[in-house]
C-alpha positions as CSV (number, residue, x, y, z in Angstrom):
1,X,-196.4,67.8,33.3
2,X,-200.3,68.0,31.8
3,X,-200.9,64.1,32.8
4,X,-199.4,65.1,36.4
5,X,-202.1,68.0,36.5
6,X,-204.5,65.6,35.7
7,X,-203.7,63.2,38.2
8,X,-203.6,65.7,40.7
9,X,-206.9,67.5,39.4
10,X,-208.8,63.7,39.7
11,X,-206.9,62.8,43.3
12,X,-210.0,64.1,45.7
13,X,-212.5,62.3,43.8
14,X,-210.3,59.2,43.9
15,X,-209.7,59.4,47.1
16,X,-213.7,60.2,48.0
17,X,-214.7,57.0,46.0
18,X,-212.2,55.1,48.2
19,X,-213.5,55.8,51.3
20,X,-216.6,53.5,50.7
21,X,-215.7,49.9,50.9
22,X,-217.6,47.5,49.1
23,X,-219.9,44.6,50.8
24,X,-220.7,42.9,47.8
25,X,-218.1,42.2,44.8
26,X,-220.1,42.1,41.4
27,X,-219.4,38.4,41.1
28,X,-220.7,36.4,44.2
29,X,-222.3,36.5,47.6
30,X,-219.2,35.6,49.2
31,X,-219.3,37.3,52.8
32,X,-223.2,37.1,53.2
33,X,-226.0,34.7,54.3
34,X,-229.2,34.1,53.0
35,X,-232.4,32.8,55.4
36,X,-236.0,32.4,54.1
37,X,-237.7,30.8,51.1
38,X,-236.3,33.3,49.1
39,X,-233.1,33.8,47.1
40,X,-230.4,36.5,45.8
41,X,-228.4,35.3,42.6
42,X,-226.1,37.1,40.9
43,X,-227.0,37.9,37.2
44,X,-224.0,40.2,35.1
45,X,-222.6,41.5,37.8
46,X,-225.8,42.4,39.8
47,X,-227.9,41.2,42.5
48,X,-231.3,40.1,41.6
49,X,-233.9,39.0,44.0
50,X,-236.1,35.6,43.1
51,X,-238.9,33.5,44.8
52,X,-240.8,34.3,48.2
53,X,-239.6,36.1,51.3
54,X,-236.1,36.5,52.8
55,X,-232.9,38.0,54.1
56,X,-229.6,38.0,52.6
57,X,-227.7,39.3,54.9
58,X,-224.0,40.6,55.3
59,X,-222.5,38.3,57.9
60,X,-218.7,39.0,58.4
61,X,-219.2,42.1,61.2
62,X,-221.3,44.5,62.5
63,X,-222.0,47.9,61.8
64,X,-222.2,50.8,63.6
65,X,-221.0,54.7,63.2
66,X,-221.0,54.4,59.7
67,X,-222.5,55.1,56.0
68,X,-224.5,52.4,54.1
69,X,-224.9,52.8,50.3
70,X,-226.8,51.0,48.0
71,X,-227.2,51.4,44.8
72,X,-230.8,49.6,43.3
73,X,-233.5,49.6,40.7
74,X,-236.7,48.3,40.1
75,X,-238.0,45.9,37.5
76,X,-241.8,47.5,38.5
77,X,-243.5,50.1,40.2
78,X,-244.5,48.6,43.0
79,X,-241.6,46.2,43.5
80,X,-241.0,46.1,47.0
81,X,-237.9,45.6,48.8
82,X,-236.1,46.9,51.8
83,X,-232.5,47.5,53.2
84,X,-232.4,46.2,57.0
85,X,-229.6,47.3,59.4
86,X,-229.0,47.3,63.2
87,X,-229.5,43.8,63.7
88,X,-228.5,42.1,66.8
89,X,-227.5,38.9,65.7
90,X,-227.1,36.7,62.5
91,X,-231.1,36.4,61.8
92,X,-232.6,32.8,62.5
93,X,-235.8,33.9,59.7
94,X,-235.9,37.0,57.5
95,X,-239.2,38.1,59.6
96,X,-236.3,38.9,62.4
97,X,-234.6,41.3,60.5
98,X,-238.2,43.5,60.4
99,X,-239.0,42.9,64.4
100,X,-235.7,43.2,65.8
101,X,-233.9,45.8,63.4
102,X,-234.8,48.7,61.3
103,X,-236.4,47.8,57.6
104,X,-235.5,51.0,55.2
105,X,-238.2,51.0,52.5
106,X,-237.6,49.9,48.9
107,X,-241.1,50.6,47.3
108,X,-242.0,53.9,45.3
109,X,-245.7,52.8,45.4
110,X,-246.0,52.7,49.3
111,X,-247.5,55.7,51.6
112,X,-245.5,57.7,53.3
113,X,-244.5,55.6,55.9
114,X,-244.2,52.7,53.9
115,X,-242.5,54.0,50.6
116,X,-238.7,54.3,49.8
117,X,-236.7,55.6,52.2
118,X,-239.2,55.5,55.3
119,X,-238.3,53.4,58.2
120,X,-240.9,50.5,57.9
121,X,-244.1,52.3,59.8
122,X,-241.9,53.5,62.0
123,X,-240.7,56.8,60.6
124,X,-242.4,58.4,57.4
125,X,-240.4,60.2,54.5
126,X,-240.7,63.8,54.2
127,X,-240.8,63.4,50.2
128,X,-240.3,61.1,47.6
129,X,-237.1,60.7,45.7
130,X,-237.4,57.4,43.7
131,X,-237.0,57.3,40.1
132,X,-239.0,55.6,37.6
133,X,-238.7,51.6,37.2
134,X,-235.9,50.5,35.1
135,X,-233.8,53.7,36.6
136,X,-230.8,53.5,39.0
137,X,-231.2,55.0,42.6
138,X,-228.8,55.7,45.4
139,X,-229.5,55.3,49.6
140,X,-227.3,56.5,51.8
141,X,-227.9,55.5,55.3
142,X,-226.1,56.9,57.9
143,X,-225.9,55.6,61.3
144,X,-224.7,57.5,64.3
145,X,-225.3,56.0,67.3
146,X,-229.2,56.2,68.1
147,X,-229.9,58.3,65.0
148,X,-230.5,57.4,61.4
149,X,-230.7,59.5,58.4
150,X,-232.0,58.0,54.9
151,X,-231.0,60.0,51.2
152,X,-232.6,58.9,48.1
153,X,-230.8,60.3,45.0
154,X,-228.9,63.1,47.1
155,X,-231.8,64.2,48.7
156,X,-232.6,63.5,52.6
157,X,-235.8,62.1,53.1
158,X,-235.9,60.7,57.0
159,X,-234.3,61.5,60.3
160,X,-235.0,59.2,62.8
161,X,-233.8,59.0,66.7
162,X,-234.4,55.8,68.5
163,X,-237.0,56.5,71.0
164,X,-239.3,59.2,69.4
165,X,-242.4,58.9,69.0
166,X,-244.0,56.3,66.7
167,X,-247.7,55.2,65.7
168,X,-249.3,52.4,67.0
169,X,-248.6,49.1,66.2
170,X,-251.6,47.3,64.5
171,X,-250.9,44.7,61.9
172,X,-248.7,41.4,63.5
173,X,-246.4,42.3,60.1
174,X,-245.3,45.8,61.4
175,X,-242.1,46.1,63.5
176,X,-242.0,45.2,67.2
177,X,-241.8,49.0,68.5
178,X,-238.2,49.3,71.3
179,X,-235.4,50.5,70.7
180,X,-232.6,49.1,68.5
181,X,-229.2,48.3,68.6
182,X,-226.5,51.0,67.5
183,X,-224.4,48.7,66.2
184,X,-225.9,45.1,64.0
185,X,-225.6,43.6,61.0
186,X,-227.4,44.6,57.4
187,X,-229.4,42.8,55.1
188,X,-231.6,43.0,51.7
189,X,-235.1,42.1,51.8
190,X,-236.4,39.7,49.4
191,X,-239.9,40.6,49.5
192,X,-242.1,38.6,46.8
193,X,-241.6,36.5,44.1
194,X,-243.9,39.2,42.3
195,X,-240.9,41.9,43.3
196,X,-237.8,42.6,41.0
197,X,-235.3,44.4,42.7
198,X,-231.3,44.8,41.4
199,X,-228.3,46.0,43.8
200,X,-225.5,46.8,41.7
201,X,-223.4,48.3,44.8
202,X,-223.4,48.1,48.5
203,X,-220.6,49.4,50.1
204,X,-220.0,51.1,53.4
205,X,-218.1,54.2,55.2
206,X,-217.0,54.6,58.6
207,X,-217.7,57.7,60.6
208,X,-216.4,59.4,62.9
């Protein structure tokens, strides 16, 4: 009768765990493409980033109405990174991903529109949740039709609506400003080969 109670006690959070469903499995990058000079490899159990710039992107479906997590951590403080979503089409280069989709900062030493959790001098964090380097972080992403919102460590940090205002474009390595599409693929950024990032989980759950 106890264990039953148990069981019963632990059921929600089971079943809360369950609802994300994960993109990468801990072993390989089966289900994902990589484009660019750069490289993912997988190193016990995780995903480790190595060499110059690219995507690694997931390419069985697209994703729309839905949460992202990932789950990272940073071998410096100003490794650099980035989580990319609403992307079109499979991406030809990984300088696609930033022009034609939305880059979601990984870097705890950028300004506010260029740190963690901003949208890639697009849209600017409110504050600044990452922890120090060697320390696991979660993002949540959530996209709902033309909005995005971006947690860092349970903490929201960026609302963005497609179409708002933005600054002015000024460097050819910023985004190509337009709207983007509510449903596209995701990707991880390799940035540098001076950048050391680790993804341990990313996972996804539908919304309504």
């Amino acid at each position: 009768m106890k264990t039953l109670a148990l069981v019963l006690m632990m059921a929600p959070a089971l079943l809360t765990a369950a609802d994300f469903r994960p993109l990468f499995n801990g072993k390989d990058t089966a289900g994902w493409k990589m484009t660019g000079p750069g490289r993912f490899v997988v190193e016990d159990g995780l995903l480790k980033t190595e060499g110059g710039m690219g995507l690694l992107f997931y390419e069985k479906e697209r994703l729309g109405n839905c949460l992202v997590k990932v789950v990272f951590k940073t071998a410096s403080a100003h490794a650099n990174s980035g989580v990319i979503i609403r992307l079109p089409e499979p991406p030809p280069d990984p300088w696609y991903g930033v022009h034609n989709g939305f880059e979601v900062q990984i870097d705890a030493g950028g300004d506010e529109w260029h740190s963690t959790g901003a949208i890639y001098s697009l849209s600017k964090v409110n504050s600044r949740q990452q922890k120090a380097q060697g320390e696991w972080n979660t993002m949540e992403i959530e996209i709902q039709g033309k909005t995005t919102k971006i947690s860092v460590n349970g903490t929201l940090v960026n609302t963005y609506q497609d179409g708002q205002p933005v600054p002015e474009r000024k460097q050819w390595y910023e985004p190509v400003r337009g709207p983007r599409a509510n449903a596209g693929y995701i990707g991880l950024q390799n940035h540098d080969k001076n950048s050391t990032v680790y993804f341990k989980e990313v996972s996804v759950r539908p919304l309504p």
